[in-house]
VOGU-3710 file (C-alpha; in Angstrom, 3 decimals, decimal comma):
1> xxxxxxxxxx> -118,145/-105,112/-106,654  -115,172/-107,529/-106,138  -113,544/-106,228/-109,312  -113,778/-102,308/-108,112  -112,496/-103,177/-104,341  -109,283/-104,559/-106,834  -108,927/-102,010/-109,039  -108,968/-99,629/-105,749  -106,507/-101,959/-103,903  -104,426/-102,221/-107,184
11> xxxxxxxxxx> -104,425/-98,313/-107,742  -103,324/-98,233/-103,845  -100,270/-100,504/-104,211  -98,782/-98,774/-107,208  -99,195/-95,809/-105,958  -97,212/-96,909/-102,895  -94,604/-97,873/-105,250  -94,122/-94,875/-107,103  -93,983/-93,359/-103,647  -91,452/-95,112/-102,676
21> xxxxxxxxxx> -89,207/-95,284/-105,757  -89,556/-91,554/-105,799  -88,054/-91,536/-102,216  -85,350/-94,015/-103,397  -84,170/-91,103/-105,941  -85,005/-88,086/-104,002  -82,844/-86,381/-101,646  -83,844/-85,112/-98,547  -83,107/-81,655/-96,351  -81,041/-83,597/-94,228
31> xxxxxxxxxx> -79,002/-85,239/-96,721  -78,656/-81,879/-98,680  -77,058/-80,168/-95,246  -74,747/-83,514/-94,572  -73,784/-83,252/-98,097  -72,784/-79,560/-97,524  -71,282/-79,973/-94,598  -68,599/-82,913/-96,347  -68,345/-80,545/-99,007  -67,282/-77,535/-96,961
41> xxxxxxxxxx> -64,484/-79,998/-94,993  -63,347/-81,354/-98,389  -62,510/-77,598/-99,779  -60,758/-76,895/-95,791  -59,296/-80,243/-96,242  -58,037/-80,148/-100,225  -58,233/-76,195/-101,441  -60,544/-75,010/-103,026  -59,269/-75,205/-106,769  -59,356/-79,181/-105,872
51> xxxxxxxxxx> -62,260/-79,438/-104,217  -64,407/-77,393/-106,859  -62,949/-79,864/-109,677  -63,636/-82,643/-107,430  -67,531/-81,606/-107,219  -67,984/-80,892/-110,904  -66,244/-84,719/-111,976  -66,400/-86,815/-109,438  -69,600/-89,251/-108,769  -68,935/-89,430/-104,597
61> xxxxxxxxxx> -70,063/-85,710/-104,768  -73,335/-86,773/-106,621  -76,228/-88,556/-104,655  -79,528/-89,510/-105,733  -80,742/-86,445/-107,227  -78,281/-84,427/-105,357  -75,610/-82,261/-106,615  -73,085/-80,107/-104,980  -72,332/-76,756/-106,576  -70,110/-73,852/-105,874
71> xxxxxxxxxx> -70,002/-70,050/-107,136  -68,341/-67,137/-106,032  -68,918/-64,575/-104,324  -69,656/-62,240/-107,342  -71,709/-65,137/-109,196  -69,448/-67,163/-111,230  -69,943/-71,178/-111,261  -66,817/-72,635/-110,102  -68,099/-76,303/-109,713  -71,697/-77,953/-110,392
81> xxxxxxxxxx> -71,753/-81,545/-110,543  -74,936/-81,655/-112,787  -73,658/-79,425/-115,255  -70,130/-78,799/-116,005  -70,790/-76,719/-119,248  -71,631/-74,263/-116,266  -68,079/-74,025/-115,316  -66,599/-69,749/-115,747  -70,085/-68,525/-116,424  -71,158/-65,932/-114,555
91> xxxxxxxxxx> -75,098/-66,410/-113,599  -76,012/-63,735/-111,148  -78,414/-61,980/-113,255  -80,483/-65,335/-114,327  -83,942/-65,540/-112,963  -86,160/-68,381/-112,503  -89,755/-68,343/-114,313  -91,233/-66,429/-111,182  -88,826/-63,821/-111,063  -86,195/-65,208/-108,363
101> xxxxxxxxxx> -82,501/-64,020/-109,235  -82,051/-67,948/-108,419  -77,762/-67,000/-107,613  -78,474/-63,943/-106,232  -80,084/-65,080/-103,680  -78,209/-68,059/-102,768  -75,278/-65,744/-102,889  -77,167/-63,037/-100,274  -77,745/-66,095/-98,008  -74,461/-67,482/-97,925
111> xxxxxxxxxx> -73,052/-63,947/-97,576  -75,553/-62,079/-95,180  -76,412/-65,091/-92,996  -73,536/-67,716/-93,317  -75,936/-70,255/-94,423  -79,972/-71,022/-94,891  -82,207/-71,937/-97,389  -83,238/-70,645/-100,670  -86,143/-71,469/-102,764  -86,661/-71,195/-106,727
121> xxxxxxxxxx> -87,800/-73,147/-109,640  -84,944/-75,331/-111,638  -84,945/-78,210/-114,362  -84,087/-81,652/-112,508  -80,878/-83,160/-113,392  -83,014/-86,541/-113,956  -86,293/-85,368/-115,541  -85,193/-82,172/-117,085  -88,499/-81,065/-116,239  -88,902/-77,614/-113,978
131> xxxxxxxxxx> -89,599/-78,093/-110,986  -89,779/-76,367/-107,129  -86,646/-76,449/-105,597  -85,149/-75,619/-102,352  -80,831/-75,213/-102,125  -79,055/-75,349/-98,826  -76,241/-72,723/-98,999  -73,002/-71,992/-96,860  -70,226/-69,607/-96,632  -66,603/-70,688/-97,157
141> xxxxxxxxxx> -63,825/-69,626/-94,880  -61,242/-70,058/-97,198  -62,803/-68,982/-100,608  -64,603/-66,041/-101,563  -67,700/-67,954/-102,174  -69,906/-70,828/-101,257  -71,100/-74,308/-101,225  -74,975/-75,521/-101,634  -76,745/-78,709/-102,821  -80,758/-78,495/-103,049
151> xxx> -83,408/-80,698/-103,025  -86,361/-81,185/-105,517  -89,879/-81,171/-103,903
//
């Protein structure tokens, strides 16, 4: 009896840890939007040519699992700080395994609405794994294109 209450207990604890490791390394919504909003001041602040550079290769635009990327307008990456072999290609058309046009969308959003939400399947940065994801968009003033970082849930 003694030995299952431990096991139980045990199970319990590490299960607390992984929990809490995996919030260690995990973004949240919040920190996605504050991350969006610096990166939207930093392309006002520095241009945009700067600023996209700036997100692909340098680690302060890289949190946790958190990433910021940029596109324009017509669907062409013009920074990603997870993947900088992304730079110049144009990735409107790509779908996720469920059928979302993944850049199409976040375009839309940025472009109809200014900013919001989007959510798709992508492979984590970490894991490589797919997983669901959810990308917090906006609109640039000064660029004909947009800002997001997303989150992994």
């Amino acid at each position: 009896m003694n030995s299952k209450r431990f096991f139980f207990a045990a199970m319990f604890a590490v299960g607390l840890v992984v929990s809490n490791v995996h919030a260690q390394t995990s973004g949240t919504k919040e920190e996605a939007k504050a991350m969006v909003d610096a990166a939207v001041d930093h392309v006002k602040k520095v241009g945009p040519e700067k600023a996209f550079k700036d997100f692909t290769s340098d680690a302060a635009w890289k949190k946790k699992d958190l990433y910021v990327m940029a596109y324009d307008n017509k669907g062409t990456v013009v920074g990603h700080g997870a993947n900088e072999k992304l730079i110049g290609k144009n990735l409107i058309e790509m779908k996720d395994p469920n059928g979302v046009m993944v850049v199409a969308e976040l375009t839309k959003t940025a472009t109809t609405k200014g900013e919001g939400w989007v959510d798709y399947s992508w492979p984590h940065p970490q894991t490589k794994k797919l997983e669901d994801k959810s990308t917090y968009v906006r609109k640039l003033a000064n660029f004909e294109g947009w800002v997001g970082v997303g989150i992994y849930r």
